[in-house]
Backbone as CSV, one residue per row, in Angstrom:
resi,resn,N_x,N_y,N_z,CA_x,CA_y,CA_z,C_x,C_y,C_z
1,UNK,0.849,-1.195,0.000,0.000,0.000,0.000,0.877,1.236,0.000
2,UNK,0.411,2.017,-0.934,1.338,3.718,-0.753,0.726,4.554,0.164
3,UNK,1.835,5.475,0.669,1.362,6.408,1.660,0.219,6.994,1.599
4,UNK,0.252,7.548,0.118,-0.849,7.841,-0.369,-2.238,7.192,0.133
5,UNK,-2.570,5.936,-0.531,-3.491,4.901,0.267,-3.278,5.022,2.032
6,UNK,-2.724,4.628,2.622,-2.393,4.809,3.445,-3.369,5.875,4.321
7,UNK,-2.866,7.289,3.839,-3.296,8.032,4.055,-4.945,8.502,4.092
8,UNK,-5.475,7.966,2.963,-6.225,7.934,2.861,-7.532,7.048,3.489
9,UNK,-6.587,5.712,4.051,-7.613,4.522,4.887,-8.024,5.216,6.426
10,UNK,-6.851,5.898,6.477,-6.960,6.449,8.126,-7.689,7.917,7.740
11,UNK,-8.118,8.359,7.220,-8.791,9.442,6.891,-10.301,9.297,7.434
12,UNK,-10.480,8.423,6.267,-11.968,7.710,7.076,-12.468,6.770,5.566
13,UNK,-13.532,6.140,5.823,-14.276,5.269,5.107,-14.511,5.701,3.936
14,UNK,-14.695,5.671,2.553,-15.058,6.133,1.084,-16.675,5.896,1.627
15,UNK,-17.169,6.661,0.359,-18.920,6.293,0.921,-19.020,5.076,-0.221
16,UNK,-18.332,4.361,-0.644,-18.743,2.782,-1.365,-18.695,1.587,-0.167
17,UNK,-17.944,2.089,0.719,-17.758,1.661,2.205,-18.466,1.742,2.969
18,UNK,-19.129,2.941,3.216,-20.129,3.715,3.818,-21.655,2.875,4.033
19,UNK,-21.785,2.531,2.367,-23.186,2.569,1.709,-23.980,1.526,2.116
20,UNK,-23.440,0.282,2.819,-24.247,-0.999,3.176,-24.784,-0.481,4.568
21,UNK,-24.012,0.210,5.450,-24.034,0.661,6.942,-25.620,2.115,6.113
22,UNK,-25.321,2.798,5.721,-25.935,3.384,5.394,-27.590,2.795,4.919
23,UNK,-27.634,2.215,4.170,-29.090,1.795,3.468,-29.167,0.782,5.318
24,UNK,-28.520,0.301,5.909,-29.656,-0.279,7.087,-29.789,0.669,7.943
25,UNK,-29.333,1.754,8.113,-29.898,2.769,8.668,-31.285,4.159,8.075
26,UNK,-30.895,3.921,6.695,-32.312,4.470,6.192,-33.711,3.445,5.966
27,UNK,-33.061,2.307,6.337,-33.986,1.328,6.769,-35.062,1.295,8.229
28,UNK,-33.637,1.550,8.725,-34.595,1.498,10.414,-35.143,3.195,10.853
29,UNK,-34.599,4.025,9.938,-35.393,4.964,9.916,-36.933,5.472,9.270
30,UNK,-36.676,4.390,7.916,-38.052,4.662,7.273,-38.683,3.624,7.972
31,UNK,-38.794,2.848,8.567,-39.310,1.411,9.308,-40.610,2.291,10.471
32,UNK,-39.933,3.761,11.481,-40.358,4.426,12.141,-41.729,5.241,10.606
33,UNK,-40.729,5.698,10.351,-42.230,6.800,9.459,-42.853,6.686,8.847
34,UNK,-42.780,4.826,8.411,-44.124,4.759,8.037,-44.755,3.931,8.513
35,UNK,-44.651,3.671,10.222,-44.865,3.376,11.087,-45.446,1.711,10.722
36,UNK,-44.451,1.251,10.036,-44.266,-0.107,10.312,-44.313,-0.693,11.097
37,UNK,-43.685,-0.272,12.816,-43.754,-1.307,14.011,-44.764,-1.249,14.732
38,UNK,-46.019,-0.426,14.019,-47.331,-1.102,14.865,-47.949,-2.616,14.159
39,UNK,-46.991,-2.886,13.383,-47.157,-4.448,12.669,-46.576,-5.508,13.423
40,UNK,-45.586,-5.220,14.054,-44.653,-6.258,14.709,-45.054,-6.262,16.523
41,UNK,-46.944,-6.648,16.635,-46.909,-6.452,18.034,-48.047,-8.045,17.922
42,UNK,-48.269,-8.133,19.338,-49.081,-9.275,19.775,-50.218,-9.215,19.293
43,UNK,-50.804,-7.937,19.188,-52.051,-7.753,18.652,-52.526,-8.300,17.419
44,UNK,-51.476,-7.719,16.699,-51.598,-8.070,15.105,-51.592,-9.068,15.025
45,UNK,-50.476,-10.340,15.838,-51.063,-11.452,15.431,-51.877,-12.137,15.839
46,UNK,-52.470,-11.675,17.219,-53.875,-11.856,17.455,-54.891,-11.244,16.400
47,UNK,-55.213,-10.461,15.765,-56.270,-10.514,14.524,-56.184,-10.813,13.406
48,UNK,-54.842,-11.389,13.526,-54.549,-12.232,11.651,-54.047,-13.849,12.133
49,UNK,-54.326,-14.134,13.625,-53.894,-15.945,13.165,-54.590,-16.703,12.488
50,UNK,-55.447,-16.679,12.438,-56.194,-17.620,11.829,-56.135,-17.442,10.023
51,UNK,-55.956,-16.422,9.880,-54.609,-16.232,8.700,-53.542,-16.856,8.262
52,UNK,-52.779,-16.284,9.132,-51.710,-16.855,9.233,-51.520,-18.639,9.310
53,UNK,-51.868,-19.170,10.187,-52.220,-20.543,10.055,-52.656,-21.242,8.905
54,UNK,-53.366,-20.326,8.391,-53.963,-21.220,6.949,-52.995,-20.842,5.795
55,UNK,-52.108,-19.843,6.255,-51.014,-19.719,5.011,-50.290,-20.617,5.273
56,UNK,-49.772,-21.327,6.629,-48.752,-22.122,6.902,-49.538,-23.434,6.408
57,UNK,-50.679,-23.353,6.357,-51.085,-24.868,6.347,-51.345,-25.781,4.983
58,UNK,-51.553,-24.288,4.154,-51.471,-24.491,2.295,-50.095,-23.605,1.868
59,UNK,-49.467,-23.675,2.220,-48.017,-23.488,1.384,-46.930,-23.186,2.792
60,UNK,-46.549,-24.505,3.069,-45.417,-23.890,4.396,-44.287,-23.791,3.825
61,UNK,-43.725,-23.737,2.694,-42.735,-23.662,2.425,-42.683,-22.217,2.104
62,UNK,-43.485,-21.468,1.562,-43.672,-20.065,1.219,-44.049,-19.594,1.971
63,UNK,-44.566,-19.941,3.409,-44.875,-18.836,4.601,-43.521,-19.517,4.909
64,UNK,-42.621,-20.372,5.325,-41.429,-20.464,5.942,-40.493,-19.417,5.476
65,UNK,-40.325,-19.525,4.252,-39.329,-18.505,3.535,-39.734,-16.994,3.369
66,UNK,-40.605,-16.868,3.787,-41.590,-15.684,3.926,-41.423,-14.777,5.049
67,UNK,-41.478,-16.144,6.258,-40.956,-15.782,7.408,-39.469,-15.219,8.080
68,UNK,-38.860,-15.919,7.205,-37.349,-15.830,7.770,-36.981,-14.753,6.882
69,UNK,-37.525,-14.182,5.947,-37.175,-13.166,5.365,-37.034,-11.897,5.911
70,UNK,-38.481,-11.956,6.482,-38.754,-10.521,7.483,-38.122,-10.665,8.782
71,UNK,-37.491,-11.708,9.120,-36.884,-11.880,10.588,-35.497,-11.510,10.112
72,UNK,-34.819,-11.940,8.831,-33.964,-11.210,8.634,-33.279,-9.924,8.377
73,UNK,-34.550,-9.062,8.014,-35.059,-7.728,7.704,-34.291,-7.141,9.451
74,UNK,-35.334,-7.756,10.148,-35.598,-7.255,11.484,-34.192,-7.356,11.885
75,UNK,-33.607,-8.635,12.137,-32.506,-8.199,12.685,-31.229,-7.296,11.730
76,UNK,-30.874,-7.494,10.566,-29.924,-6.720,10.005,-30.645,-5.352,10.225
77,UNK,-31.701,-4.623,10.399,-32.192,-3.297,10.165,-32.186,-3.198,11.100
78,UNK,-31.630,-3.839,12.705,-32.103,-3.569,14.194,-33.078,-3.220,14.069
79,UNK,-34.301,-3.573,13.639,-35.617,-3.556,14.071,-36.349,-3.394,15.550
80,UNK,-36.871,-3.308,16.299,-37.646,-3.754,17.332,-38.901,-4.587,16.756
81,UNK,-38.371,-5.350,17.421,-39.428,-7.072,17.065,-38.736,-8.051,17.215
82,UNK,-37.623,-8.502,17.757,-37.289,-9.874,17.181,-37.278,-10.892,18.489
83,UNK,-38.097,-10.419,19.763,-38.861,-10.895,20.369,-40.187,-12.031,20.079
84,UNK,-40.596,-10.572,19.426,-41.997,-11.057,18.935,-42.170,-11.952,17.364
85,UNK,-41.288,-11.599,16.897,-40.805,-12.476,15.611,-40.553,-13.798,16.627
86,UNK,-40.232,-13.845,16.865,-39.258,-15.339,17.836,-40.369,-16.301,18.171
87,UNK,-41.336,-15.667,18.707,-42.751,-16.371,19.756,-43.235,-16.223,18.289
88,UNK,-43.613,-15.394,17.201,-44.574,-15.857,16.134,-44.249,-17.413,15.476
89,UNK,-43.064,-17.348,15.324,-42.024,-18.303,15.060,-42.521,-19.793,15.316
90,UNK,-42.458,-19.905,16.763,-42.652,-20.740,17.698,-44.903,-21.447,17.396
91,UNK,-45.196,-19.819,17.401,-46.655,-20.181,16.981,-47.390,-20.751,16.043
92,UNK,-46.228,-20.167,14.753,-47.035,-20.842,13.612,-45.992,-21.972,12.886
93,UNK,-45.234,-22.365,13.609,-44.375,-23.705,13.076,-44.214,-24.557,14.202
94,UNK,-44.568,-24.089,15.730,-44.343,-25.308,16.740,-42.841,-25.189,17.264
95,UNK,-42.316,-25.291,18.239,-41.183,-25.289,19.077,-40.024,-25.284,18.155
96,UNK,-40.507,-26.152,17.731,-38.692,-27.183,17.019,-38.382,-26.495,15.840
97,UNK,-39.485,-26.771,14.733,-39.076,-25.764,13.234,-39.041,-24.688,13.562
98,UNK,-39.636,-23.646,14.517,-39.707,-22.352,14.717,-38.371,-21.780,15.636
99,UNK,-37.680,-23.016,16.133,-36.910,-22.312,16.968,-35.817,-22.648,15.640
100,UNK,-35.464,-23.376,15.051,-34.465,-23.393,13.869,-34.466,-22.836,12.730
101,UNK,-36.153,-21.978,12.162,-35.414,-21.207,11.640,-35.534,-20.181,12.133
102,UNK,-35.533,-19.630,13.482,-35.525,-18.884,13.660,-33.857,-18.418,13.945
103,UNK,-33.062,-19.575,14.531,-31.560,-19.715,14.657,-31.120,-19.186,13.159
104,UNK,-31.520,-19.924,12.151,-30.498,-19.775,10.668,-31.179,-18.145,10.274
105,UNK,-32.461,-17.613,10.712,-32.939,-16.316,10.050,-32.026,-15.346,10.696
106,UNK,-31.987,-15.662,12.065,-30.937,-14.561,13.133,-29.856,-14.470,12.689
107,UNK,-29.107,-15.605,12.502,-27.767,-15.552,12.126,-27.292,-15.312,10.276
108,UNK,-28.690,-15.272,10.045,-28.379,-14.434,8.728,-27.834,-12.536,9.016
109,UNK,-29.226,-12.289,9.802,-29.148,-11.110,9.665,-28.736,-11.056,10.492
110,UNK,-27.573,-11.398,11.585,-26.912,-10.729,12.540,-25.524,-10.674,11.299
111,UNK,-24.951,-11.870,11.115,-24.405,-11.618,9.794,-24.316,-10.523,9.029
112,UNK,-25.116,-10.122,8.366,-25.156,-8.651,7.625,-24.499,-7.591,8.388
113,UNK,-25.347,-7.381,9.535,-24.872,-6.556,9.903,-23.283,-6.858,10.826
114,UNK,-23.183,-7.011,10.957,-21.589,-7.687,11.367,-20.963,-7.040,10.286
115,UNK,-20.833,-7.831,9.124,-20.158,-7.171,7.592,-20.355,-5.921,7.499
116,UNK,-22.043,-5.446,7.569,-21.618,-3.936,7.128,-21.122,-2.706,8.277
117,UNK,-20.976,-3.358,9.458,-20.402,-2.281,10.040,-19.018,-2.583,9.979
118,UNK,-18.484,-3.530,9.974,-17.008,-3.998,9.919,-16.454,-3.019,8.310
119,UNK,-17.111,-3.536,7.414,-16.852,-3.249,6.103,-16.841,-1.617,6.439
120,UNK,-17.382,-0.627,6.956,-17.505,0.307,6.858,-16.946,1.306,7.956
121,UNK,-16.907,0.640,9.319,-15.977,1.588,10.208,-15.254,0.593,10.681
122,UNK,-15.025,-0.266,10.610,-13.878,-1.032,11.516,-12.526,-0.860,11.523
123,UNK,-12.388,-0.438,10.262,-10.520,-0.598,9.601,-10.547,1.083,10.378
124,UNK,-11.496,1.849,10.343,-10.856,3.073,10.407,-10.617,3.372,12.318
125,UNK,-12.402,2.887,12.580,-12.175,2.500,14.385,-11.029,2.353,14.876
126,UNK,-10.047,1.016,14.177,-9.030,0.281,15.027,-7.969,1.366,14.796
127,UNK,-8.011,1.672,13.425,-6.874,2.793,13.375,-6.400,3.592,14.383
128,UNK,-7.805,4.296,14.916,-7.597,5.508,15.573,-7.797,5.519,17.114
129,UNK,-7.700,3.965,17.631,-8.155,3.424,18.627,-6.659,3.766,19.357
130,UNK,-6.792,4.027,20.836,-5.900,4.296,21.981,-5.638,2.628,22.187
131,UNK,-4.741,3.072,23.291,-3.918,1.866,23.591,-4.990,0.464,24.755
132,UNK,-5.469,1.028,25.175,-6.564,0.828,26.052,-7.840,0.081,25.207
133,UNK,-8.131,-0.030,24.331,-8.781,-0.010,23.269,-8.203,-1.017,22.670
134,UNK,-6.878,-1.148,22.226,-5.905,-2.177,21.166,-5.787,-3.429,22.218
135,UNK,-5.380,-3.165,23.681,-5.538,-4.151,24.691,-6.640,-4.934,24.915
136,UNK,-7.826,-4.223,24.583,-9.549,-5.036,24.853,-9.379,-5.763,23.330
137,UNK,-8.969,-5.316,22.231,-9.272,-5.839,21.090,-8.829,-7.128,21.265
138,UNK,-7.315,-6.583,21.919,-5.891,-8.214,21.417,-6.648,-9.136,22.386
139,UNK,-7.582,-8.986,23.350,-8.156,-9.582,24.525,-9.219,-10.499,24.109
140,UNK,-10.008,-9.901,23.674,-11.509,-10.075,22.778,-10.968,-11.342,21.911
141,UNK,-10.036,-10.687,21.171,-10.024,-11.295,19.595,-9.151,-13.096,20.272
142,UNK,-8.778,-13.274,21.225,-7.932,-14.297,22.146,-8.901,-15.049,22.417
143,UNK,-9.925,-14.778,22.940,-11.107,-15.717,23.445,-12.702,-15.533,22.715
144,UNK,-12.302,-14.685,21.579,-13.631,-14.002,20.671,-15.172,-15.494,20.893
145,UNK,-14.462,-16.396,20.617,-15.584,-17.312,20.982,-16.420,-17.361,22.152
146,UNK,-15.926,-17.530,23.034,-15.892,-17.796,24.562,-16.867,-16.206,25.056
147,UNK,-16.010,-15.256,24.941,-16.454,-13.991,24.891,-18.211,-13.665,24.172
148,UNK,-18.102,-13.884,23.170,-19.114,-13.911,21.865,-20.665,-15.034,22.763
149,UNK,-19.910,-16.226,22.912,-21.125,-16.585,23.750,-21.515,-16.210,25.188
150,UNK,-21.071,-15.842,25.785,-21.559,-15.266,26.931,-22.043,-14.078,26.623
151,UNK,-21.970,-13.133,25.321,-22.845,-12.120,25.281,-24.185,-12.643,24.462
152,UNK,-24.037,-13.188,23.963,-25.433,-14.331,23.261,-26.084,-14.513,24.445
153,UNK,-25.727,-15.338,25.422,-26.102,-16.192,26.457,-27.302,-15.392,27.322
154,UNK,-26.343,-14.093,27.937,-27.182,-13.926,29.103,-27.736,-12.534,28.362
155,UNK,-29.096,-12.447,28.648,-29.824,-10.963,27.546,-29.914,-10.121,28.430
156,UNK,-28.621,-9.684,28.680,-28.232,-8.293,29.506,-27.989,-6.646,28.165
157,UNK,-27.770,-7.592,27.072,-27.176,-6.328,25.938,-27.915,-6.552,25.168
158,UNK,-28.738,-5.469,24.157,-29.303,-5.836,22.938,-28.843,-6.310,22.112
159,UNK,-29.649,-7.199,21.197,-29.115,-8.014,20.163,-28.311,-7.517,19.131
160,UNK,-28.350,-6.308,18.699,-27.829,-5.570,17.750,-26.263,-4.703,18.147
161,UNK,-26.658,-4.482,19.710,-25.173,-4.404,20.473,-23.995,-5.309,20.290
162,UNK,-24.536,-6.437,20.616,-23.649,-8.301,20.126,-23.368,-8.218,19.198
163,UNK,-24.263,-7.492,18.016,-23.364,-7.580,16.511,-22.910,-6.547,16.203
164,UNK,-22.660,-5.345,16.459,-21.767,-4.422,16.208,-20.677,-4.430,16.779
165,UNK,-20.081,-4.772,18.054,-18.539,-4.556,18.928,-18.364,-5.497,18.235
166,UNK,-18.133,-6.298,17.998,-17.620,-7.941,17.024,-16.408,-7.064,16.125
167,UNK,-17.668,-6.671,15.306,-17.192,-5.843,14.225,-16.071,-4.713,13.966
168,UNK,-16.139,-4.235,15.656,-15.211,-2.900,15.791,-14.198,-3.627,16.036
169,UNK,-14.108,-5.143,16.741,-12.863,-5.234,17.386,-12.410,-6.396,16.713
170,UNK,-12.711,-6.802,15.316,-11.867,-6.996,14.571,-12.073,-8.915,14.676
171,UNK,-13.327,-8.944,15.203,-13.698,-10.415,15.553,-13.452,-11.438,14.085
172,UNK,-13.153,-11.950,13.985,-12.941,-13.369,13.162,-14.606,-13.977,12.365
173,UNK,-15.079,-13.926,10.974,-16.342,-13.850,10.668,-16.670,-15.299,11.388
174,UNK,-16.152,-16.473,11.557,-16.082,-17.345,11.438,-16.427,-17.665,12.623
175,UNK,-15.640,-16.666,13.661,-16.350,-16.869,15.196,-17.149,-16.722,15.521
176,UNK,-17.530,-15.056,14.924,-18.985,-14.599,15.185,-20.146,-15.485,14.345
177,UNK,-19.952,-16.253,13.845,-21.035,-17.132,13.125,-21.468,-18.203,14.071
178,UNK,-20.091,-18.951,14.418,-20.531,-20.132,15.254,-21.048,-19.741,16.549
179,UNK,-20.562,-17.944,17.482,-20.725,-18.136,18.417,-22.351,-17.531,18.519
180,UNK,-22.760,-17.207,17.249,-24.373,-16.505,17.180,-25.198,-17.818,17.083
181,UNK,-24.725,-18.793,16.640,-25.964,-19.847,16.500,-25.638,-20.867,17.492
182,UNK,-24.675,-20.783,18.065,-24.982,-21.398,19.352,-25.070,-20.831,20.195
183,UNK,-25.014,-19.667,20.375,-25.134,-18.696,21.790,-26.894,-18.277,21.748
184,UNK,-27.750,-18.444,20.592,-28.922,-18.494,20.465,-29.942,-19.467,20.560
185,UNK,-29.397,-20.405,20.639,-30.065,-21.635,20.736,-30.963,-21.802,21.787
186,UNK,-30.341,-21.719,23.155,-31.256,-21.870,24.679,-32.589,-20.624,24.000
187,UNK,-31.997,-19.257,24.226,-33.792,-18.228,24.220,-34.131,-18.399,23.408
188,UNK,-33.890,-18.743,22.116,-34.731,-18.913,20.895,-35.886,-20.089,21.256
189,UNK,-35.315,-21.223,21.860,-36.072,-22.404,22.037,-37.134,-22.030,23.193
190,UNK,-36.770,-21.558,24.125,-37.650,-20.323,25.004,-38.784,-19.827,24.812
191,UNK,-38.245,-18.944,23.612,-39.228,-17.777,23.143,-40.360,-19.184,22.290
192,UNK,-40.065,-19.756,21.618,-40.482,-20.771,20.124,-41.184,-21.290,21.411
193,UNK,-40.902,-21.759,22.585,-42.079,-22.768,23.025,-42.884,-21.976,23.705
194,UNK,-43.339,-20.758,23.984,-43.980,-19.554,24.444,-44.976,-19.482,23.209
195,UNK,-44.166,-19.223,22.177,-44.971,-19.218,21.056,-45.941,-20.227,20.752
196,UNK,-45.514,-21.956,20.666,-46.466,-22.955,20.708,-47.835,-22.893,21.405
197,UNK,-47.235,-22.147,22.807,-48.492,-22.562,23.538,-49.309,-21.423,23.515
198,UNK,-49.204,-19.933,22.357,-49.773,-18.981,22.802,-51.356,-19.080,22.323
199,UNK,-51.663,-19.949,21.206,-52.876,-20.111,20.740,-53.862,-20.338,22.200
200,UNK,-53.490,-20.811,22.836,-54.960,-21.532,24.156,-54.706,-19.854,24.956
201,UNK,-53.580,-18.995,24.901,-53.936,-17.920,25.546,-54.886,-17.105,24.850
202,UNK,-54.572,-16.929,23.426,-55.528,-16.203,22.885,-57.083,-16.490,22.538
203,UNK,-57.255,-18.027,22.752,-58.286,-18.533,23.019,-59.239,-18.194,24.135
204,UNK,-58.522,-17.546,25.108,-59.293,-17.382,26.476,-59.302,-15.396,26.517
205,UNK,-58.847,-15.010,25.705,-58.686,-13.999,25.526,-58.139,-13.129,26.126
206,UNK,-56.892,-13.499,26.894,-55.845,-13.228,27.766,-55.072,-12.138,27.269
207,UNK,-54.502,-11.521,27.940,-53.334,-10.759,27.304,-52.008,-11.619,27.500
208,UNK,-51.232,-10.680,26.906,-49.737,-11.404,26.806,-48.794,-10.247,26.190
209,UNK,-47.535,-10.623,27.284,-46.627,-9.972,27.148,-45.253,-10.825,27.197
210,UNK,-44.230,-10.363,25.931,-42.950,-11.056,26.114,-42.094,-11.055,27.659
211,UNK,-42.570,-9.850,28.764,-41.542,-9.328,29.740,-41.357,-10.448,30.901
212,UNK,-42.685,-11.458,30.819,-42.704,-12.002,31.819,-41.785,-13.743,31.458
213,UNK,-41.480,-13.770,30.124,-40.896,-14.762,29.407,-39.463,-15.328,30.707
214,UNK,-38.752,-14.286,30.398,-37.457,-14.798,31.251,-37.650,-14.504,32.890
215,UNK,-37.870,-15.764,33.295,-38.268,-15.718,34.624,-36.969,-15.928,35.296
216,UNK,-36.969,-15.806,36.720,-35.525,-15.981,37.347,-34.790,-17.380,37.147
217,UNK,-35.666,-18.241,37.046,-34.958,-20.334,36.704,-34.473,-19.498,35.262
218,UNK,-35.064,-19.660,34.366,-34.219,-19.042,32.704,-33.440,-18.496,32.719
219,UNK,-33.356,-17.325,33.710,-32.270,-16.422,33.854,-31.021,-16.983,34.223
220,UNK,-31.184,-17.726,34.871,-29.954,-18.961,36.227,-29.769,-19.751,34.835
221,UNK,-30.427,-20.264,34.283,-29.861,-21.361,33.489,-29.203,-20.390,32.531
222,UNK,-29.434,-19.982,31.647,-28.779,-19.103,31.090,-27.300,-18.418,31.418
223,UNK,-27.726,-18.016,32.400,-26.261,-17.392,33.127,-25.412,-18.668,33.623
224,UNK,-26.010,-19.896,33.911,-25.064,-21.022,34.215,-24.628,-21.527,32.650
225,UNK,-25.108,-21.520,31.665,-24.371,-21.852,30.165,-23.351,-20.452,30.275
226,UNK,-23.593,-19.530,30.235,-22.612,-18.009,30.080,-21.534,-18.971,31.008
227,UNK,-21.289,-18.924,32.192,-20.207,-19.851,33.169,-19.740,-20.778,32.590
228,UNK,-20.105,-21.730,31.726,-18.978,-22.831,31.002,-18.720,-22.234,30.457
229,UNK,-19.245,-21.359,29.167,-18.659,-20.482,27.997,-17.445,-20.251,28.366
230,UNK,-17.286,-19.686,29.627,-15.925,-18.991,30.339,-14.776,-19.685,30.896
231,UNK,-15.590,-21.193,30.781,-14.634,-22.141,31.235,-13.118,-21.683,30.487
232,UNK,-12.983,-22.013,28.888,-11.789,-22.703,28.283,-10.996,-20.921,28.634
233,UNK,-11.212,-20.034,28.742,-10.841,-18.819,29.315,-9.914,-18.876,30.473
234,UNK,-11.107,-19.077,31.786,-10.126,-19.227,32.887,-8.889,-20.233,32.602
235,UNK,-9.479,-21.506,31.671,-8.238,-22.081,31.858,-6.900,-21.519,31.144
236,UNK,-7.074,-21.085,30.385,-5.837,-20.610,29.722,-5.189,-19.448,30.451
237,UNK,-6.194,-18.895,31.161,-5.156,-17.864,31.734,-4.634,-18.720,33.103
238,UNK,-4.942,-19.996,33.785,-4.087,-20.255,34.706,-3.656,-21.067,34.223
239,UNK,-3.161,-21.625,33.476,-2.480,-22.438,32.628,-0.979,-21.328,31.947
240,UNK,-1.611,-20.293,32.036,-0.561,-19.526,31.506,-0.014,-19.051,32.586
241,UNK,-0.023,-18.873,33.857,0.131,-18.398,35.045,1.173,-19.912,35.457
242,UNK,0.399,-20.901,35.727,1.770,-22.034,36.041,2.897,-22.372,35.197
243,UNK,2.764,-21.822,33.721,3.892,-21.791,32.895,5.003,-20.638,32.978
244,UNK,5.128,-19.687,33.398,5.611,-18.482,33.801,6.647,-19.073,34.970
């Protein structure tokens, strides 16, 4: 590379660089104004299941692919919904298909966005990153797996949080792939069997809300998978401590 180049990478991003980060942000902005997310609530699919059901029931292959489309939408556009995507999931395919594709739809679009923020500020981020900063990276990027699932694991950070730092700190695509579809697996299956059983709620004409989903046992189990995650971690650092 010439200075020239050079010069120019640490400058900042070209907007051909720019432009993927860009269109999912005029995404999740037009998503608000034309007030798309009064679509993505309980309600709605309380007055269209019986809809919905009969699309799954004469063409599931075209409501499947139908489905995972807009779940992919949702998560590459950070949407708000992918809660409620998750439990629809679960409702109109049943635990098992709904929690898998709901795994391969997530990790599409966590994917995307991974790439387009990497593709677009990452090289310049690390550039201009302090020393303090280069230390969390070289840290991160050492146990990126390990790390990666324990932020999957326990839903302390938004989902869209998990896929952007990846990106800044220079994570490995390869990690962040494996550690999104297995670090999703436990709440997805969660949310998907919430979803199964929501038909007999709406039958009785109940309300329902996602908040009460992760109860304190989910939470514990959860946070006890985050604790092995961390296992192969501790060991290497006392493993590296009796070698010294």
């Amino acid at each position: 590379m010439s200075t020239e180049q050079g010069r120019k990478k640490l400058r900042g991003p070209s907007w051909q660089r720019l432009l993927p980060l860009l269109l999912l942000i005029a995404g999740l902005v037009a998503f608000f104004a034309l007030g798309l997310n009064r679509y993505l609530t309980f309600e709605t699919l309380r007055e269209n299941r019986a809809w919905l059901l009969q699309e799954v029931a004469d063409s599931a292959i075209t409501a499947t692919l139908v489905f995972m489309a807009i779940y992919i939408v949702v998560v590459a556009f950070s949407l708000p919904g992918g809660a409620v995507m998750t439990i629809t999931g679960g409702f109109l395919f049943g635990q098992w298909l709904g929690t898998a594709y709901v795994i391969v739809a997530a990790t599409i679009g966590a994917t995307i966005l991974f790439l387009a923020a990497r593709t677009a500020l990452g090289d310049i981020l690390r550039a201009k990153a302090g020393p303090f900063l280069k230390k969390m990276e070289a840290g991160f990027q050492e146990n990126a797996l390990s790390y990666l699932l324990v932020l999957r694991l326990i839903p302390l950070f938004p989902f869209f949080i998990v896929n952007l730092v990846p990106a800044f700190l220079g994570v490995r695509l390869r990690d962040f792939v494996i550690a999104t579809v297995v670090g999703i697996i436990p709440g997805s299956f969660v949310y998907a069997t919430v979803g199964a059983g929501l038909g007999s709620i709406f039958d009785t004409g109940g309300a329902f809300s996602a908040r009460g989903i992760l109860t304190p046992e989910i939470v514990t189990a959860l946070v006890g998978l985050a604790i092995l995650a961390l296992l192969p971690v501790a060991y290497k650092k006392m493993k590296a401590k009796r070698d010294r």
